[in-house]
C-alpha positions as CSV (number, residue, x, y, z in Angstrom):
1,X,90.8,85.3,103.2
2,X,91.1,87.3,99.9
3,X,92.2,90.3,102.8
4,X,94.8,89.0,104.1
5,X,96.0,87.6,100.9
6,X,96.1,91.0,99.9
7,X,98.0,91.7,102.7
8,X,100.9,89.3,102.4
9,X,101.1,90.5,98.7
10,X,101.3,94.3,100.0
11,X,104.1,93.4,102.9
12,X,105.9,90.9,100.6
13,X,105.3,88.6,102.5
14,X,104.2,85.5,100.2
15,X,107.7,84.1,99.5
16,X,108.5,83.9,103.4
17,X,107.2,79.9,103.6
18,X,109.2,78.3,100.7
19,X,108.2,74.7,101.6
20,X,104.5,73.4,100.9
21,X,103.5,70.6,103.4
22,X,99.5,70.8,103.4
23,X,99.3,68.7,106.7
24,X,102.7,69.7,109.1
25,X,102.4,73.0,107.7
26,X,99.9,74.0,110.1
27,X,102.4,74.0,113.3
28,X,104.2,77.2,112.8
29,X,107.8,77.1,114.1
30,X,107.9,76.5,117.9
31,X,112.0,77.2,119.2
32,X,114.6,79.1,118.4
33,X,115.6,76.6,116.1
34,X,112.4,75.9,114.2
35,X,112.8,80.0,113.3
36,X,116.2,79.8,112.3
37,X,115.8,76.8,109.9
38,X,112.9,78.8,108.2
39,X,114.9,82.0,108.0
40,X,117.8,80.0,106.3
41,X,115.1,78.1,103.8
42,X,114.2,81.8,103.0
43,X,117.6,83.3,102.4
44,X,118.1,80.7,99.9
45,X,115.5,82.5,97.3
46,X,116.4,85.1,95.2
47,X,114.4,87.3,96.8
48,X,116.1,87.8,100.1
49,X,119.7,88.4,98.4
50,X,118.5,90.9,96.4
51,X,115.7,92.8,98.6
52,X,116.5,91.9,101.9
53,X,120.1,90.5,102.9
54,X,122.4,92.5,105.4
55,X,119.2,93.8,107.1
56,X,116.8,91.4,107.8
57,X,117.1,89.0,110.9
58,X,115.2,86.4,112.0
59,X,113.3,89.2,114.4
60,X,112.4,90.7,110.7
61,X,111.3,87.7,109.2
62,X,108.8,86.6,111.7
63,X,106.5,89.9,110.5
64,X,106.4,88.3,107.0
65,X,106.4,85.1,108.3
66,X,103.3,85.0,110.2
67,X,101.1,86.7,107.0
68,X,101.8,84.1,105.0
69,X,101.2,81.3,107.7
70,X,98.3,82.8,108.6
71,X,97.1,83.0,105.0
72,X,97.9,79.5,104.7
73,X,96.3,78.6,108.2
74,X,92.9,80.2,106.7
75,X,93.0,78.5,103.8
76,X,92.8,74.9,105.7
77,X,90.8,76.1,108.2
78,X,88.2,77.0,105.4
79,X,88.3,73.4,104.0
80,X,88.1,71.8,107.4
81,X,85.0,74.1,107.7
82,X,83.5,73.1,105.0
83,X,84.6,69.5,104.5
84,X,83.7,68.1,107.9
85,X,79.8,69.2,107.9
86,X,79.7,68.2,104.1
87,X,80.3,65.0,105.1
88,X,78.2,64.2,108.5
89,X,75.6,65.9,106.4
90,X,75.9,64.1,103.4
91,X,75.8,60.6,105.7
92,X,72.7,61.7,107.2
93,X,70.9,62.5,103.7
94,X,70.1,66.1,105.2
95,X,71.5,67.6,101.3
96,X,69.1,67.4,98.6
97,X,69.9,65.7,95.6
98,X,69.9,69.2,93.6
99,X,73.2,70.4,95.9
100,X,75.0,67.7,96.3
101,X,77.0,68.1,92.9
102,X,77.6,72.0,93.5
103,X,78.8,71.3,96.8
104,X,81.2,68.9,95.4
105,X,82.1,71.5,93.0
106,X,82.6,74.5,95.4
107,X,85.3,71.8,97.6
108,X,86.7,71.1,94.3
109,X,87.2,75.1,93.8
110,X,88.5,75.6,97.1
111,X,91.2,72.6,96.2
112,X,92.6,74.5,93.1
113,X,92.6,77.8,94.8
114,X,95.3,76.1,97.2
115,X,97.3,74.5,94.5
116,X,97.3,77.7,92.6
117,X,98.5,79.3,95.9
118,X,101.4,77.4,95.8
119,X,101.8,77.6,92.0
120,X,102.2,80.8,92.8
121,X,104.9,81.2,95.3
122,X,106.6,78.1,93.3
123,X,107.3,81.1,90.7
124,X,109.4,83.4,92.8
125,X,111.7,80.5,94.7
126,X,114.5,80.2,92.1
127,X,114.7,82.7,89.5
128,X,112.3,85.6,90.2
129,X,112.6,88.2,92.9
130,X,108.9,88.2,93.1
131,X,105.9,85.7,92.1
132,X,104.6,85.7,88.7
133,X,102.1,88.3,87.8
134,X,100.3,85.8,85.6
135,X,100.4,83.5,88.3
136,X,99.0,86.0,90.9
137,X,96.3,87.1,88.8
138,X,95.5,83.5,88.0
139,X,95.4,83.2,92.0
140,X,92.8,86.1,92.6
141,X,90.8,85.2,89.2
142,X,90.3,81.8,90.7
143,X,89.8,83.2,94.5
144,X,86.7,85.2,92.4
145,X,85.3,82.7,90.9
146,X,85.0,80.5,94.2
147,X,83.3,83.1,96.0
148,X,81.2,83.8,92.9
149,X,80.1,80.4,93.2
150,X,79.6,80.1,96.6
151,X,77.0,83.6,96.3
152,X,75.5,82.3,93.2
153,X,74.5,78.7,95.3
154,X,73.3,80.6,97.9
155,X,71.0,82.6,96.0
156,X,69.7,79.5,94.9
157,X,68.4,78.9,98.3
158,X,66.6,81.9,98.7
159,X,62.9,82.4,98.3
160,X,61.5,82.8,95.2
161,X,62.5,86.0,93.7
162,X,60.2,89.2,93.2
163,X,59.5,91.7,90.7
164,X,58.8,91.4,86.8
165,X,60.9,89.3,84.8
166,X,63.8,90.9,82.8
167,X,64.4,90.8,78.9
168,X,66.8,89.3,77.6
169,X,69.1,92.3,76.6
170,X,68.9,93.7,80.2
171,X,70.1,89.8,81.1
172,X,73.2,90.6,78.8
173,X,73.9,93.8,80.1
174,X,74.4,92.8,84.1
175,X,76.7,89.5,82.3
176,X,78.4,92.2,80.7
177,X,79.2,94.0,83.7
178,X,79.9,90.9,85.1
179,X,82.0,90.2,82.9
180,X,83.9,94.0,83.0
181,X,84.5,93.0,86.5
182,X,86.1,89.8,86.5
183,X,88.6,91.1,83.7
184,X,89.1,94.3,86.1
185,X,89.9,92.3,88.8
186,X,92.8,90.0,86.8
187,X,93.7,93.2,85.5
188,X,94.2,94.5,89.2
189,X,96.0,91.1,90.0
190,X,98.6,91.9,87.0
191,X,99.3,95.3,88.4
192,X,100.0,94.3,91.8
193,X,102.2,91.4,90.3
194,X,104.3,93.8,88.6
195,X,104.2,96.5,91.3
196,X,103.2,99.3,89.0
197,X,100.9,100.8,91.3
198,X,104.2,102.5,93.0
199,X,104.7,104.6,89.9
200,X,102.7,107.1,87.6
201,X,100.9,108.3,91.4
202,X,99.1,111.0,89.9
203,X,95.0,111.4,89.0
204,X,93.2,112.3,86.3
205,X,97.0,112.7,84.2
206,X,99.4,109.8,84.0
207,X,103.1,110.5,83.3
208,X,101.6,114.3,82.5
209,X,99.2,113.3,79.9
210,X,95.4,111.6,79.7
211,X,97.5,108.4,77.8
212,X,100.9,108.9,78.3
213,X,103.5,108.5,75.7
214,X,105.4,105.1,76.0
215,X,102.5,102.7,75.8
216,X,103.1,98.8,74.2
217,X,106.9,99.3,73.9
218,X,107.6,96.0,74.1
219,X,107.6,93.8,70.6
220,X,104.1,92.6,71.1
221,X,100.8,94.5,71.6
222,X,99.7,91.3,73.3
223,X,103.3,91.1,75.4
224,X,102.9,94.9,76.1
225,X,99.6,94.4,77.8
226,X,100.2,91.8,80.5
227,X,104.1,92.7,80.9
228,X,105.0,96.5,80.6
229,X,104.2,98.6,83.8
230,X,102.8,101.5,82.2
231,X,100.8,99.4,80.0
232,X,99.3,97.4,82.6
233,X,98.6,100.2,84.6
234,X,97.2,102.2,82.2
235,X,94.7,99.5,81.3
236,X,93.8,99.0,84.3
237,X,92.7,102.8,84.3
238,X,90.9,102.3,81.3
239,X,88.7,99.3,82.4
240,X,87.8,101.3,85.3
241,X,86.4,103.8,83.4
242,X,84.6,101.7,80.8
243,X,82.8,100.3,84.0
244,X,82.2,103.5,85.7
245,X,80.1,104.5,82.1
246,X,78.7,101.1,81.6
247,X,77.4,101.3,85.0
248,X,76.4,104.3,85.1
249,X,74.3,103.9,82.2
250,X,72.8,101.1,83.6
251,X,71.6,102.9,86.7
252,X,69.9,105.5,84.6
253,X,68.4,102.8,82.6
254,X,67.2,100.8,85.1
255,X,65.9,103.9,86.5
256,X,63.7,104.8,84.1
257,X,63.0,101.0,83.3
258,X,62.5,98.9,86.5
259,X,62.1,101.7,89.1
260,X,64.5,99.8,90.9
261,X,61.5,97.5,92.8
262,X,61.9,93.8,93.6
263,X,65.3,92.0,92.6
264,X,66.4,95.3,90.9
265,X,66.8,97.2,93.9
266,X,70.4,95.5,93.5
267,X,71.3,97.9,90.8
268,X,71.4,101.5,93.2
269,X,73.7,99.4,95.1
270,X,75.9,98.4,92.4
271,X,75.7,102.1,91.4
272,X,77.2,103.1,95.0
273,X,79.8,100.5,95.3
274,X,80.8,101.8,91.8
275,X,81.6,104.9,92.9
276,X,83.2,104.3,96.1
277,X,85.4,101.9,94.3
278,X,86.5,104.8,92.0
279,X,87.6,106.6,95.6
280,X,89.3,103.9,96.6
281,X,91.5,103.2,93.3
282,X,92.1,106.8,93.0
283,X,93.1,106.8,97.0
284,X,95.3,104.0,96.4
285,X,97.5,105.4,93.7
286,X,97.5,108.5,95.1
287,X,98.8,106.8,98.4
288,X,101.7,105.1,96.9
289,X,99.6,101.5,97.6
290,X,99.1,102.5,101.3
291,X,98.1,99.3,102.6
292,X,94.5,100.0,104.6
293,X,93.6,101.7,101.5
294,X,94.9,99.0,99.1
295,X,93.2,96.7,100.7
296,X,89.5,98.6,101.0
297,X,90.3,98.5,96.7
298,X,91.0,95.1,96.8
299,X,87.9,93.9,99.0
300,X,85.4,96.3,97.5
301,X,86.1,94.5,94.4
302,X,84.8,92.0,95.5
303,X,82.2,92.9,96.8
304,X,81.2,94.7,93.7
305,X,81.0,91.4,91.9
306,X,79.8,89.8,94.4
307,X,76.5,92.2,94.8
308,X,76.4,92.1,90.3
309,X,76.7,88.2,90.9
310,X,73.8,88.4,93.5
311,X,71.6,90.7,91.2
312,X,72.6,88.1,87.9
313,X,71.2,84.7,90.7
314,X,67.9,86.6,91.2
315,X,67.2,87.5,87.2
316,X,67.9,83.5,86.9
317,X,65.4,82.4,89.6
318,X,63.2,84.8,88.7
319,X,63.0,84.0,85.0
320,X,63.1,80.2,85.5
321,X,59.9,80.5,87.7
């Protein structure tokens, strides 16, 4: 799911479906007419007039059609998926007490996740050429935290945890990396709104320098940060390095510490992901946002937090033993 939403961003694709109808929706457009009344929904957005009019026929718009109906024909499919045994199971009492709630609450997250898809699109249907970037990182934030909370239940069901139980400091340091990751990630989703990974394409140096002259020209730091392209993408550098230290440090830490047995043997791992993730941003730039690439960056974030979200579930079940 968070791949091919990735995908639609890359192709521009997201803006393509400019009507929101959670149960018709699903029947994609069946004649010649069906097509042609989409296409005209979507030359009425700004979008098409300023990126796309005098080339684009209805031939054209099917390729960005079908990415965004298939991103929306995942996300039902995921909450039939999970809604339909939820509830035979629920009738026959095979959920114990303990999961009914976060259950509940992981149907509840996948809800949101759909209206802040739509929220989204809403954005770029009469004014903007493109969605909101605080809406699209609002969208992947909350994409995160659902499949943070589906891993972190699912740990829960696990066995009980081995190894020796962590201090408390060592606790705070995998939340902090946590933590490092989940703003890394709404950073990401800010430079993809804005598109300012198709400038400043060079590695180690942006705009000739390690921090380029221009940065926070807007009248705000605080405006600077989330709306300047530069800005945005230069923190985005930034946080990836801060992580690539943190983590590093960890890994020789834990190292020396842990020896990396039981529920710690999550932190080489971490330590690997880390590093190809580097790869991968760097490959992306460098590529111009080439989209295999882009989207091996996009989905080995996540899997980075998922694995630190995995390694934080054990420490918890391990400690409340």
């Amino acid at each position: 799911m968070v791949l091919v939403g990735g995908a639609t961003r890359l192709t521009e694709s997201g803006l393509s479906i400019t009507s929101w109808r959670p149960i018709s929706g699903i029947i994609p457009p069946l004649s010649a007419a069906d097509w042609q009344a989409e296409f005209e929904a979507y030359q009425q957005i700004p979008q098409y007039e300023e990126h796309f009019a005098g080339w684009m026929g209805v031939a054209e718009f099917k390729l960005i059609f079908w990415w965004e109906w298939i991103h929306r024909f995942l996300g039902r499919m995921l909450g039939f998926a999970f809604a339909i045994p939820f509830l035979i199971f629920l009738a026959q009492r095979r959920i114990p007490g303990s999961l009914t709630v976060p259950l509940v609450g992981l149907f509840l997250l996948g809800g949101f996740q759909g209206f802040l898809g739509w929220w989204m699109v809403s954005s770029g249907l009469s004014e903007l050429t493109y969605v909101s970037q605080y809406r699209l990182a609002a969208h992947l934030c909350a994409a995160c935290a659902l499949m943070v909370a589906l891993i972190w239940v699912a740990r829960g069901l696990e066995p009980e945890a081995e190894g020796t139980k962590t201090g408390k400091g060592w606790t705070l340091a995998v939340w902090g990396l946590f933590l490092l990751l989940f703003v890394q990630i709404g950073a990401g989703g800010l430079v993809a709104g804005l598109h300012a990974g198709l400038i400043y394409n060079t590695w180690p140096l942006m705009d000739g320098a390690l921090i380029p002259n221009g940065l926070f020209p807007l009248d705000s730091v605080w405006k600077s940060a989330f709306e300047d392209v530069m800005t945005v993408q230069f923190n985005h550098r930034t946080i990836a390095y801060v992580i690539a230290v943190y983590a590093g440090l960890m890994w020789l830490a834990g190292r020396f510490k842990t020896g990396f047995g039981g529920i710690h043997i999550w932190m080489p791992a971490i330590a690997m992901t880390v590093l190809l993730q580097i790869f991968l941003g760097i490959g992306t730039l460098l590529s111009v946002v080439g989209l295999p690439i882009a989207l091996g960056h996009q989905a080995v974030a996540f899997l980075l937090i998922g694995i630190v979200t995995a390694y934080a579930a054990d420490i918890h079940r391990l400690s409340s033993r």
